[in-house]
LOZA-90432 format. One line per field, with one value per residue (C-alpha): x, y, z. Coordinates in steps of 0.1 Angstrom, whole numbers. Layout:
BEGIN
c1 X, ...
c2 Y, ...
c3 Z, ...
//
This chain:
BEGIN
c1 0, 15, 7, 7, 29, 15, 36, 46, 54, 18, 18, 5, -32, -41, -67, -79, -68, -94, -92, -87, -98, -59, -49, -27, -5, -15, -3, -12, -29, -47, -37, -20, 15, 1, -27, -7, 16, -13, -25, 8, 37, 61, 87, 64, 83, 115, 122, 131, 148, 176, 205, 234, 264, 298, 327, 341, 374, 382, 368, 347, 311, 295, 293, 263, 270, 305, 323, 339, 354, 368, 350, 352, 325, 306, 324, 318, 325, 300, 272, 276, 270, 243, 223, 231, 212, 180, 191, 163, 133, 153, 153, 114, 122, 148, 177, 182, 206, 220, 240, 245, 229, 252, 247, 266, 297, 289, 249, 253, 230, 235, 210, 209, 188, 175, 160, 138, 117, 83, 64, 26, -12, -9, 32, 36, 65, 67, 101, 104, 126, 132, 159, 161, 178, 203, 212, 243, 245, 275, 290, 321, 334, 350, 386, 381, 363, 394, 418, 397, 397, 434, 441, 429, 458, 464, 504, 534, 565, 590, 619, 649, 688, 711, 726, 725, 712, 681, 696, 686, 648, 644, 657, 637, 603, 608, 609, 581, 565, 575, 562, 530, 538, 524, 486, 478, 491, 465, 489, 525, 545, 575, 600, 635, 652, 628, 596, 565, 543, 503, 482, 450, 465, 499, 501, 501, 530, 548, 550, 565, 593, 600, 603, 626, 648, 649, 657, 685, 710, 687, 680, 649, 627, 590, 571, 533, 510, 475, 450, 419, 408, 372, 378, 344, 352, 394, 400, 427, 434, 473, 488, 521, 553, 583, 617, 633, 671, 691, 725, 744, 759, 747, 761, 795, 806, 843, 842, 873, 867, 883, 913, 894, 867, 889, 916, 881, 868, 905, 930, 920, 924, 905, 895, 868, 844, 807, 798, 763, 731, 710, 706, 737, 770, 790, 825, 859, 892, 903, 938, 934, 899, 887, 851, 834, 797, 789, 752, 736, 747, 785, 774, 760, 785, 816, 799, 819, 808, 811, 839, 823, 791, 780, 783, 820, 826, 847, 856, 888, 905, 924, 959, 974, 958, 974, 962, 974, 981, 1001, 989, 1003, 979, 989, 982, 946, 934, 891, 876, 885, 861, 854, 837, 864, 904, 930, 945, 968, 960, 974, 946, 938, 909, 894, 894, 932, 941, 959, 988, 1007, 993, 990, 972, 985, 961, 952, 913, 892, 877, 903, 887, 865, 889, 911, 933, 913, 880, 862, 860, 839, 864, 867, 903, 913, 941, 930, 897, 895, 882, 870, 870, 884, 900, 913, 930, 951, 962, 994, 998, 1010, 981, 956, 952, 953, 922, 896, 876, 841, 827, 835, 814, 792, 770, 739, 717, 723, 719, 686, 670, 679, 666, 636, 622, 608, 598, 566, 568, 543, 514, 533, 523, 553, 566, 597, 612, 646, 655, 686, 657, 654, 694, 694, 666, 684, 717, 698, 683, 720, 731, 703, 719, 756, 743, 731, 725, 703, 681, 671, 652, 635, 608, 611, 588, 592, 585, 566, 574, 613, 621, 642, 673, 707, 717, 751, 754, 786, 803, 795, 775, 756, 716, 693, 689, 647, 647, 646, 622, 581, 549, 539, 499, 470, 439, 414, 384, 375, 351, 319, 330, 338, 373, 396, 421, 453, 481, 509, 512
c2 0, 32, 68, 97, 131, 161, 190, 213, 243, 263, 296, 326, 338, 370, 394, 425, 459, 478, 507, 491, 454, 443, 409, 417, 401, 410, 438, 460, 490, 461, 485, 481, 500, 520, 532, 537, 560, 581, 582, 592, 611, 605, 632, 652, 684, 677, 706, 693, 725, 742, 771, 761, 793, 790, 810, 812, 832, 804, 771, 767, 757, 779, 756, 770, 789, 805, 781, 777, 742, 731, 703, 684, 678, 644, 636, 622, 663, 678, 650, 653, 694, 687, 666, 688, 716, 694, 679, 689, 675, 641, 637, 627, 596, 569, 578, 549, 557, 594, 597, 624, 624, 638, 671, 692, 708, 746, 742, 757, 724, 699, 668, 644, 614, 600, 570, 567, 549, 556, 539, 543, 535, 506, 496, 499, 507, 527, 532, 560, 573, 613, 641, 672, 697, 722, 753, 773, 806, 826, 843, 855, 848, 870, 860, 865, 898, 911, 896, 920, 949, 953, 968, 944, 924, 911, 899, 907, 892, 921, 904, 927, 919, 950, 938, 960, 924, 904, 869, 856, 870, 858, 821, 824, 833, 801, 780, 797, 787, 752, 746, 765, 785, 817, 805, 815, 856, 883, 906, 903, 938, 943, 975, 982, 956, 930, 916, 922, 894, 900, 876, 873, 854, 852, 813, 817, 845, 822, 796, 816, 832, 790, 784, 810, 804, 767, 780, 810, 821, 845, 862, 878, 900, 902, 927, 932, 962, 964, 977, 973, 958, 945, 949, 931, 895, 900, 902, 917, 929, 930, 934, 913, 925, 897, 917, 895, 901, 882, 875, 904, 881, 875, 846, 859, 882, 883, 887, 888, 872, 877, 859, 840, 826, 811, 795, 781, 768, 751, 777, 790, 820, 852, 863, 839, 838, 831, 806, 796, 812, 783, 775, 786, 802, 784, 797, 788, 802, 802, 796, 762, 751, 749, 748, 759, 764, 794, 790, 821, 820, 820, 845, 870, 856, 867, 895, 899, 926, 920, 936, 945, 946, 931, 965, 966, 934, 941, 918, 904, 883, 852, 850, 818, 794, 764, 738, 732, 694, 692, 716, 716, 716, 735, 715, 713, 725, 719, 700, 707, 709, 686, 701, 726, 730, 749, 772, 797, 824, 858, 882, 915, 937, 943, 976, 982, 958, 983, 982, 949, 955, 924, 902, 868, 852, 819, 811, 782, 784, 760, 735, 764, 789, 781, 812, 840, 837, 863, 860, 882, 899, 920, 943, 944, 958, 992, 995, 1013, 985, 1003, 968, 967, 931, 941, 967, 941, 919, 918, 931, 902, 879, 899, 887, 913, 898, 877, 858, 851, 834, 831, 852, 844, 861, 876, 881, 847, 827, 846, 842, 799, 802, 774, 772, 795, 803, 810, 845, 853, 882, 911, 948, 968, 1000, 1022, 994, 1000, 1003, 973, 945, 932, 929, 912, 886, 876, 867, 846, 827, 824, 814, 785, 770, 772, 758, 719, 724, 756, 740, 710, 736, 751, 741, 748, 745, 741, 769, 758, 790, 785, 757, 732, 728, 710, 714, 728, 761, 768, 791, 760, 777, 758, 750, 729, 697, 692, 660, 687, 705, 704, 708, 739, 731, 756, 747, 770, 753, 752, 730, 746, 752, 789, 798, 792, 827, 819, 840, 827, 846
c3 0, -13, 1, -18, -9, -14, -29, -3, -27, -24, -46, -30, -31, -47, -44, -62, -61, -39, -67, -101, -98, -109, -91, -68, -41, -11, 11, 37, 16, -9, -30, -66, -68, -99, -77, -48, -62, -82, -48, -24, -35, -13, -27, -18, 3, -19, -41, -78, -86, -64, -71, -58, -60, -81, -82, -120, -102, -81, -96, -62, -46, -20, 11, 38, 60, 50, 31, -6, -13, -44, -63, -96, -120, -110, -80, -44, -29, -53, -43, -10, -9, -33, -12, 19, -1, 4, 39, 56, 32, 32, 66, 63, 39, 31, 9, -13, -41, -56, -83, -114, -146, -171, -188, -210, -193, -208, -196, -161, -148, -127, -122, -93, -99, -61, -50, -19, 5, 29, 46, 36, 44, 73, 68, 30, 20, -13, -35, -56, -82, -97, -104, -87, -113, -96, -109, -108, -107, -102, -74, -64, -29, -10, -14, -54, -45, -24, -54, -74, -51, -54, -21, 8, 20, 58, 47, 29, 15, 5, -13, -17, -33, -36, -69, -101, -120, -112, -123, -89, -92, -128, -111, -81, -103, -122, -87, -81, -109, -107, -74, -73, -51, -65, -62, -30, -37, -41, -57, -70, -70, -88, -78, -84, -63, -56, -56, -25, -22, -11, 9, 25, 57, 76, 72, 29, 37, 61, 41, 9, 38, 40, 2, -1, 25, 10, -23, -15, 11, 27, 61, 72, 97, 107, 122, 124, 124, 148, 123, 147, 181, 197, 234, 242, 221, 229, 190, 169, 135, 123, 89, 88, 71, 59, 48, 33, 20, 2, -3, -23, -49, -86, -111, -129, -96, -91, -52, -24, 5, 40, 48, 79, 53, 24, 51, 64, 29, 27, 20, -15, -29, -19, -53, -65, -92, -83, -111, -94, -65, -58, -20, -13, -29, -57, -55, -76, -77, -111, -100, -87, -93, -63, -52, -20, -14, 8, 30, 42, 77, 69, 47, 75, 94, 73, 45, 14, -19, -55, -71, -104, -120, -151, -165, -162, -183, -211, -242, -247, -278, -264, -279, -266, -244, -228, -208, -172, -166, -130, -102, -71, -48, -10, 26, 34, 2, -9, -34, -71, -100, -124, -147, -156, -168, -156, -185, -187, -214, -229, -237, -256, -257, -287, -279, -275, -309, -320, -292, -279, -250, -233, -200, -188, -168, -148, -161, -151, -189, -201, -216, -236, -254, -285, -294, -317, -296, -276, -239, -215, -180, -157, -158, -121, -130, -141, -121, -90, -64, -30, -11, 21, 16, -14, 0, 21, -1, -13, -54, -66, -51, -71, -108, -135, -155, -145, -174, -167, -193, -232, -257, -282, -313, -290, -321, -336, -301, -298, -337, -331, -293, -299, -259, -240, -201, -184, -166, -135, -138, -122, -116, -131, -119, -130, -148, -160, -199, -192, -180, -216, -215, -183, -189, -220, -198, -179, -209, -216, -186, -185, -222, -204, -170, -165, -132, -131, -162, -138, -113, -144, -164, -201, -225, -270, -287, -315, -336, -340, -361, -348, -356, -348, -311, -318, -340, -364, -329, -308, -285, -264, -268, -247, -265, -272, -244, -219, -230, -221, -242, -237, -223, -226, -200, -217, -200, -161, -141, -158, -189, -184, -198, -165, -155, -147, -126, -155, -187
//
């Protein structure tokens, strides 16, 4: 005798829709979902349109109550402060899902598509789906407002270098550059001999006054100015002042330094030539070849001038040149240079070709000059120096020329110049005719250097052709693997064409 087993999978009953007749499952309300929903909106309260503020200066949201943050197009940041625009009305329901809906960059829209949950008519719970559209409207904040004003600032970096050339500003603006660190300035001044730095707030300023001393043998003061005071809330108002100097010394300065400081760098000469100003000093004595490095502190600490300025450089015509193979080198003596040879060299200047008047000289050029080529120097022997180390040497332990560097065709190194350099957006005032001249030297200088090039960023310049890396002189170029693309961002967040403080 066999007994049957009954299935034990039962489908549900159903019933009909209280409204419509529609079988239904059951559920609380007995009521369809198409009839529920024609019945109960449950976004009811949520507003489907909302402005939210945008700053085209800045690239930023207005955050309630007093708040600008920076946020990108469709991400986490700019759902969150969308959804706290309608905080309140979503409190009431169950937030489900948000994300964006795209839309055109240029359309000035932004569209959230939502997803909630209520519970409704005796426990039934109700999921809905719709897009709240958020307008932005412009608005400048108040940083961008002061930016614009032109005069509100709370801090400021004056940068000062007595010097008659600006090779160390135009080096220092492209480590500026480099590292961003002109983004946070209201205002950039330039003046005779230096540079002033605005800001909105003492930390921006601060951390400027710690870039630079990173970047050059500096020294510096602060001081601060009470503008206004609220005796009832214990508040106070100060504008803040940074003097900063730096070091007197440009690239190609012949300088003497005091007899304690070279026996300290290891006995070398007093008469050096400055062949560097990075974060410190770069010093060789073209008699021996030896390098020091010279920080700020033992800077302040032992002060030494320039001899000449760049003014006083006259051209001469190398004779005879020979190479220097065995130096003796004294007790205790520094570290000798690498990257250059000792020659000996009998000069003229073009000036005085028609004498046989003549200059023997000791040159750290060695490896550069071939009798018959031009050579930049400075005649010690026939300038008045008013320098008080100077004035204790002994005759014979001061050179008659020093060479600086060798001399090429300006014109022609300029016409095959195919790079360029990003300047920042200064306000110019009494500017000097010679700035042209001197910003052209420093282009110069960056072909001759390695070492200052890898601080700088240079970019192609797609309007020179390119051409070999070496001219018919043998002058020397930047080879095209070191330069950059030059990029334009014409575009910002919105669409609007972004500002920028480089130019």
């Amino acid at each position: 005798m066999e007994y049957m087993t009954e299935s034990t999978d039962r489908t549900p009953g159903h019933i009909l829709c209280c409204e419509c007749g529609v079988p239904i499952s059951p559920n609380p309300a007995n009521i369809c979902v198409a009839c529920l929903r024609s019945k109960v909106d449950i976004s009811q309260g949520i507003p489907k349109q909302v402005s939210i503020s945008f700053c085209k200066q800045c690239q930023r949201y207005f955050q309630p109550p007093a708040t600008w943050i920076q946020c990108a197009l469709e991400s986490r940041e700019l759902l969150a402060l969308c959804l706290k625009k309608i905080k309140a009305p979503l409190s009431k329901v169950r937030l489900v899902d948000a994300g964006f809906v795209w839309t055109e960059p240029h359309s000035k829209r932004l569209k959230v598509k939502l997803t909630i949950q209520k519970e409704v008519m005796n426990g039934a719970i109700l999921q809905q789906v719709f897009v709240v559209d958020y307008v932005v409207q412009p608005q400048m904040c108040g940083d961008c407002h002061r930016v614009e004003a032109k005069d509100f600032w709370k801090a400021v970096v004056q940068v000062r270098q007595k010097t008659l050339h600006k090779k160390t500003f135009y080096y220092l603006e492209q480590l500026i550059l480099k590292y961003g660190m002109h983004q946070n300035t209201l205002r950039i001044k330039e003046i005779h001999d230096g540079l002033d730095f605005y800001y909105s707030s003492k930390q921006h300023a601060q951390k400027m006054v710690e870039f630079l001393q990173c970047t050059s043998p500096c020294r510096y003061k602060a001081s601060q100015r009470l503008i206004s005071q609220d005796i009832h809330s214990n508040t106070y108002n100060y504008k803040s002042t940074f003097s900063l100097e730096i070091v007197p010394i440009c690239k190609d300065n012949v300088v003497c330094l005091s007899p304690k400081l070279a026996q300290s760098l290891g006995n070398m000469n007093q008469i050096c030539v400055c062949i560097r100003v990075t974060s410190a000093i770069h010093l060789i004595d073209p008699n021996t070849l030896q390098v020091a490095d010279i920080d700020g502190s033992t800077f302040w600490s032992h002060p030494f001038n320039s001899l000449c300025h760049p003014k006083q450089l006259e051209e001469f015509i190398v004779m005879d040149c020979s190479i220097v193979r065995d130096l003796k080198r004294s007790a205790g003596a520094g570290m000798i240079s690498k990257k250059h040879t000792l020659g000996e060299v009998w000069v003229q200047k073009t000036c005085e070709m028609n004498t046989d008047k003549q200059y023997f000289c000791r040159t750290h050029l060695g490896h550069l000059l071939n009798p018959g080529d031009l050579v930049l120097g400075f005649d010690l022997a026939n300038c008045n120096l008013n320098d008080e180390h100077v004035n204790k040497m002994k005759s014979d332990r001061v050179p008659d020329v020093v060479l600086i560097k060798k001399s090429y065709d300006h014109t022609k190194r300029r016409r095959r110049r195919n790079w360029k350099l990003k300047e920042l957006a200064k306000d110019r005032e009494n500017m000097d005719t010679d700035d042209e001249r001197q910003y052209q030297d420093f282009l110069e200088d960056l072909e001759e250097d390695e070492a200052i090039r890898k601080n700088v960023n240079i970019y192609r310049d797609s309007t020179v052709p390119v051409e070999s890396d070496t001219d018919d002189e043998g002058a020397p170029r930047i080879s095209l693997a070191e330069m950059l693309e030059d990029l334009h961002i014409s575009q910002g967040a919105t669409g609007e064409e972004g500002e920028s403080m480089m130019t």
